[in-house]
C-alpha positions as CSV (number, residue, x, y, z in Angstrom):
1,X,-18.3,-94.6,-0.5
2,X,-16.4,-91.5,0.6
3,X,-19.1,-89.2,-1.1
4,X,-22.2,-90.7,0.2
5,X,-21.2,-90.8,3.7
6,X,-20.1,-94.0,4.4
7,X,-16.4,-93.3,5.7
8,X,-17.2,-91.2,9.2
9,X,-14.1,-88.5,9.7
10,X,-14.1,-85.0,9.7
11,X,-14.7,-82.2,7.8
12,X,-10.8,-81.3,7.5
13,X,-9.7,-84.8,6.1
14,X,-12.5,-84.7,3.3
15,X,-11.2,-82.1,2.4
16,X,-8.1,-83.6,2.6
17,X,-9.3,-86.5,0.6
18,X,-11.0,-84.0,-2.2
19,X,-7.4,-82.4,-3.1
20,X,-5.7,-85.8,-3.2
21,X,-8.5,-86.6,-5.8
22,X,-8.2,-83.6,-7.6
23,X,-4.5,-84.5,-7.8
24,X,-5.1,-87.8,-8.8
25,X,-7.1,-86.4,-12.0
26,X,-5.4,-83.1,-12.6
27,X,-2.0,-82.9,-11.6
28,X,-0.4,-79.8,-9.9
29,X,-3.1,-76.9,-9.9
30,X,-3.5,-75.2,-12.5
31,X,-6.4,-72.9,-13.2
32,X,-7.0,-74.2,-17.1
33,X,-7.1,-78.1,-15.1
34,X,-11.1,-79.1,-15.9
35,X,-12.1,-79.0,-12.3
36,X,-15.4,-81.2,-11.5
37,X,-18.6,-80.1,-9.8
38,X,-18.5,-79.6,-5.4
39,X,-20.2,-82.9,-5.3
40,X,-17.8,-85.2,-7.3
41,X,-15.6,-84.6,-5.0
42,X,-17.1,-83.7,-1.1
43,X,-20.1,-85.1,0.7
44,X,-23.2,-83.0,-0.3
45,X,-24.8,-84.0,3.2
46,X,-22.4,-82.4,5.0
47,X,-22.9,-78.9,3.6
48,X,-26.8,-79.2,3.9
49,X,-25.9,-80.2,7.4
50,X,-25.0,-77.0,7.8
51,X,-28.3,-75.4,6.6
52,X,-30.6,-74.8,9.9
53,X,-33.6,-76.9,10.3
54,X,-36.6,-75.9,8.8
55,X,-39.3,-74.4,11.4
56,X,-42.2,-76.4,12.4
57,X,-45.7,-74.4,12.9
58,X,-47.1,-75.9,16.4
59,X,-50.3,-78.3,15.7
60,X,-53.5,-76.6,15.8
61,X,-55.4,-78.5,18.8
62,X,-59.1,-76.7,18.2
63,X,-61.5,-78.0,15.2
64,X,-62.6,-74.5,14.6
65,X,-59.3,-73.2,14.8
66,X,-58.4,-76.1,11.8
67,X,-61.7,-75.2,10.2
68,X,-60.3,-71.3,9.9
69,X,-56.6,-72.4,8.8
70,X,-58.0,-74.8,5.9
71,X,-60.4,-71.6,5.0
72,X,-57.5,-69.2,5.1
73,X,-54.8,-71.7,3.5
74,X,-57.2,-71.7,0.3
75,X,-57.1,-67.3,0.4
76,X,-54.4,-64.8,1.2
77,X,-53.3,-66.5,3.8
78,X,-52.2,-69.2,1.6
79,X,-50.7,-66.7,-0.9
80,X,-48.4,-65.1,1.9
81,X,-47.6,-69.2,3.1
82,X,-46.1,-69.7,-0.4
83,X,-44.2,-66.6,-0.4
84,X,-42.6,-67.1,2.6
85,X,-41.8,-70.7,2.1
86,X,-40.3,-69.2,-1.6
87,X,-38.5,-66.9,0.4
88,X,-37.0,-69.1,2.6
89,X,-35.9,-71.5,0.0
90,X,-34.2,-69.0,-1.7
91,X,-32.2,-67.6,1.3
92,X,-31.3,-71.5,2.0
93,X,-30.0,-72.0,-2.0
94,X,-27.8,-68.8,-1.5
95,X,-26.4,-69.9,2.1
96,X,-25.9,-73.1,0.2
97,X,-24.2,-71.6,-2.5
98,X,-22.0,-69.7,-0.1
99,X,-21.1,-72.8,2.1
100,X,-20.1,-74.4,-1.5
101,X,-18.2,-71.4,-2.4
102,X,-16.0,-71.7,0.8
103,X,-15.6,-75.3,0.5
104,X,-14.2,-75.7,-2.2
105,X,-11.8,-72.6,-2.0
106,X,-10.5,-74.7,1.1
107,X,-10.1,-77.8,-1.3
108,X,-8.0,-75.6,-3.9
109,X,-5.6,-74.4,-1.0
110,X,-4.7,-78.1,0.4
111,X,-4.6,-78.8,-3.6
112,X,-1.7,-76.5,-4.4
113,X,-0.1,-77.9,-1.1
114,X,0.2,-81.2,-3.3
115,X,2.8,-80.0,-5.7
116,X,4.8,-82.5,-7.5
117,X,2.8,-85.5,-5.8
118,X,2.6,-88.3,-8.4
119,X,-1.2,-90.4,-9.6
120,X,-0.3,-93.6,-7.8
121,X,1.3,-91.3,-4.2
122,X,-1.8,-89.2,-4.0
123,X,-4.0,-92.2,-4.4
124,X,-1.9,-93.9,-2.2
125,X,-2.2,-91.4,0.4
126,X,-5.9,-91.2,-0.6
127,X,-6.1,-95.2,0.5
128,X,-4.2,-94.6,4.1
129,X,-6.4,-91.9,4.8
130,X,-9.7,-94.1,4.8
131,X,-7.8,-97.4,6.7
132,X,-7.5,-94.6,9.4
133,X,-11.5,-95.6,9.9
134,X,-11.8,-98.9,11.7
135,X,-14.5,-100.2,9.6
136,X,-12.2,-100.1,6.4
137,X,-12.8,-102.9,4.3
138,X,-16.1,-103.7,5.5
139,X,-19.3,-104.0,3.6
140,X,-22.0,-102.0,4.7
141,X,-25.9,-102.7,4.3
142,X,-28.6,-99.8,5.7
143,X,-30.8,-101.7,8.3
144,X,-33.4,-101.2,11.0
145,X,-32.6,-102.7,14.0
146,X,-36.0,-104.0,15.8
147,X,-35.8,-102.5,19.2
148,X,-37.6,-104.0,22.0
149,X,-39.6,-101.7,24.2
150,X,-42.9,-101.5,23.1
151,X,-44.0,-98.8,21.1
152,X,-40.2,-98.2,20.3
153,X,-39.6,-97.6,16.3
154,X,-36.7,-99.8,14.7
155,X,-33.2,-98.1,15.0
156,X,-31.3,-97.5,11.8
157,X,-28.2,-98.7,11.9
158,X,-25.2,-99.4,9.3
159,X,-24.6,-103.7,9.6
160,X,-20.3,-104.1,8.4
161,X,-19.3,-107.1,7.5
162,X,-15.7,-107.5,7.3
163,X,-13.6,-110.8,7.2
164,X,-13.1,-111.1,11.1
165,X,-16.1,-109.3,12.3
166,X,-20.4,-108.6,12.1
167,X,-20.4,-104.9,13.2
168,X,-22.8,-102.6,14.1
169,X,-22.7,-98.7,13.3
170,X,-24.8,-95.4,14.1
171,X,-24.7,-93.7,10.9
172,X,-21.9,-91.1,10.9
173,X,-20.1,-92.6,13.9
174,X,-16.7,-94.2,13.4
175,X,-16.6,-96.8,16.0
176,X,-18.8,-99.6,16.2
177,X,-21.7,-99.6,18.9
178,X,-21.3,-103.5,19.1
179,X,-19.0,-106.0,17.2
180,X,-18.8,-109.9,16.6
181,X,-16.7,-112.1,15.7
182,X,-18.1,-114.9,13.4
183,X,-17.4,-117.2,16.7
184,X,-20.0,-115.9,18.9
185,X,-22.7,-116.3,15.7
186,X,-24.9,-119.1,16.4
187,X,-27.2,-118.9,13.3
188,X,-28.9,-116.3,10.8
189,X,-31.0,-115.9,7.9
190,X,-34.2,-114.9,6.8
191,X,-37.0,-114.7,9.0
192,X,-39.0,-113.3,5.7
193,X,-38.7,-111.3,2.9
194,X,-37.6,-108.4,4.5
195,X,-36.3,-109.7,8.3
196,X,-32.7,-110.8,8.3
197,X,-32.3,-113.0,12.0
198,X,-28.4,-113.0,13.2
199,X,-28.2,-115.1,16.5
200,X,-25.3,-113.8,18.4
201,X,-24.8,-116.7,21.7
202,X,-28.1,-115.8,23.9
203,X,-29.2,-112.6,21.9
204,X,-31.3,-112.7,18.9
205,X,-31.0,-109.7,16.4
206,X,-33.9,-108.4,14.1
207,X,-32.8,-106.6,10.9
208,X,-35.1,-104.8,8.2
209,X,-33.9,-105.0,5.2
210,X,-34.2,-104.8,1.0
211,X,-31.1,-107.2,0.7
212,X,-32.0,-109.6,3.0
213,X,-30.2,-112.4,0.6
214,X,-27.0,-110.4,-0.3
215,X,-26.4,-110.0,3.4
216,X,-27.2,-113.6,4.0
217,X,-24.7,-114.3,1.2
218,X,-22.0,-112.6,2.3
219,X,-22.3,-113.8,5.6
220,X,-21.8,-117.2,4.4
221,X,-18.9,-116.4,1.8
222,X,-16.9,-115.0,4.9
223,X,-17.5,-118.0,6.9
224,X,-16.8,-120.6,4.3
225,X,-13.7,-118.5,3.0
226,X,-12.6,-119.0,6.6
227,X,-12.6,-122.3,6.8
228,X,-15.7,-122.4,8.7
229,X,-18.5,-124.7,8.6
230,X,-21.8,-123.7,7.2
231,X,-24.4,-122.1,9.8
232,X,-27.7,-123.7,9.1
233,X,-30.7,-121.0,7.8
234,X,-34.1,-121.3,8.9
235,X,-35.6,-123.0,5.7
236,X,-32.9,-125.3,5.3
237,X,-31.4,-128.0,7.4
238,X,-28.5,-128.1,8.8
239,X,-26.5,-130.4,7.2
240,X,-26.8,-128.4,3.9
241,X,-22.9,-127.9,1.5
242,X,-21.1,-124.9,2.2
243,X,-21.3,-122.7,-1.1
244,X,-18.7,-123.4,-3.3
245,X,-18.7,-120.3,-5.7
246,X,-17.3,-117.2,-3.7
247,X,-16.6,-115.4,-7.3
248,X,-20.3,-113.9,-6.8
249,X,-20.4,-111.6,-4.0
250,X,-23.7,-109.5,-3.1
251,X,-23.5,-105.5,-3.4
252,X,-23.9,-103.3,-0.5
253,X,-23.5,-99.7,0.0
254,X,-19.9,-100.2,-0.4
255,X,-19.8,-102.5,-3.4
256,X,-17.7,-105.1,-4.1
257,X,-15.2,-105.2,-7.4
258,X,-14.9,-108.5,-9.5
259,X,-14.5,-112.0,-8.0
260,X,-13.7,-112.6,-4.2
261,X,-10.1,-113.9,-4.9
262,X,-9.4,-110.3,-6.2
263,X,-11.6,-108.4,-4.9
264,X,-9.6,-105.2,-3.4
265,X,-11.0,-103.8,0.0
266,X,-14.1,-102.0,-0.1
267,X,-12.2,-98.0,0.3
268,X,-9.9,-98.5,-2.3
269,X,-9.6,-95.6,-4.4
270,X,-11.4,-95.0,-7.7
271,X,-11.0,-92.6,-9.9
């Protein structure tokens, strides 16, 4: 979860979180320690964040002036394109490299601060580090939020689903843009195989999606765990049975571990 982006805090406390790993596995530093690869243990997207955008060549607006670039992309104009881009690529694999480098040197220095910590304190301290993020616990789904201005492109959005609350997150932002409790949810479900509908009071939410179901699912684990009554789904009535197997949840980003009555919060540690 931590290393694919889905726990939004800064660049200091990954690191953080990177030499309470490393202490977790190692021990006290020690240069003979087997140390794993940059990426096993820190975002990669946050270092190629740092990278600067690549250039865009402005669109050529005259057909003989695309007529001349397609001509000259074929010659040694097209050559001289691929060195450059080479070139380029190159430079940004050594900045890369560099950023790495620098990284991780700041990982080893908050690692030898960890002396004498013990496995279960560092991965203790590992734990209270992610609760710090508000969505903690939560399972998280990539959607596209249908907008509704026309001619507006669907918004992608993180959908949380935690035991009290149906949040909504910008990607990389640690508090929710919107939030509700499962008291304010009307109805959801599948408007196809690739819409998930959530009703919230007067407002009517449109979510594309590849786990339409699994969100569906957990949605309705959550509510019946609660004590709730079942909310009917579009294709079936309403006076369908709750579910009464919770020991099958769906998988998210942040997947879930063995059967719901034991099922530890989605940022706990593993190793």
């Amino acid at each position: 979860m931590v290393l694919r982006g889905y726990v939004p805090t800064s660049e200091e406390t990954l690191q953080t979180l990177a030499a309470l790993r490393l202490q977790s596995l190692n021990s006290d530093f020690s240069t003979h320690a087997p140390f794993p690869r940059l990426e096993e243990l820190f975002p990669p997207h946050v270092l190629h964040a740092r990278l600067p955008p690549p250039r865009r060549r402005p669109p050529t607006k005259c057909r003989g002036a695309r007529l001349r670039a397609g001509l000259l992309a074929g010659g040694l104009w097209g050559q001289a394109l691929a060195k450059q881009r080479a070139e380029r690529d190159q430079r940004l694999r050594g900045r890369l490299r560099e950023e790495g480098a620098s990284t991780m040197a700041a990982i080893v220095e908050k690692w030898k601060l960890l002396q004498g910590m013990g496995r279960p304190e560092a991965m203790a301290a590992y734990v209270a580090l992610v609760r710090e993020w508000p969505g903690f616990g939560s399972t998280l789904f990539d959607v596209d939020l249908r907008t509704s201005p026309v001619g507006a492109g669907p918004q992608r959005l993180w959908l949380g689903i935690g035991a009290k609350a149906v949040s909504l997150y910008k990607p990389g932002e640690p508090e929710p843009l919107d939030s509700f409790c499962y008291g304010r949810i009307s109805s959801f479900g599948a408007s196809d195989s690739s819409t998930f509908r959530l009703s919230v009071e007067d407002r009517d939410l449109l979510f594309e999606t590849s786990q339409v179901d699994e969100i569906a699912q957990l949605l309705n684990t959550y509510l019946t765990s609660a004590g709730a009554r079942r909310l009917p789904r579009p294709q079936e009535p309403a006076t369908s049975p709750p579910a009464s197997d919770p020991t099958t949840l769906p998988q998210g980003l942040c997947p879930a571990a063995g059967p719901w009555q034991h099922r530890p919060p989605v940022g706990s540690f593993h190793s």
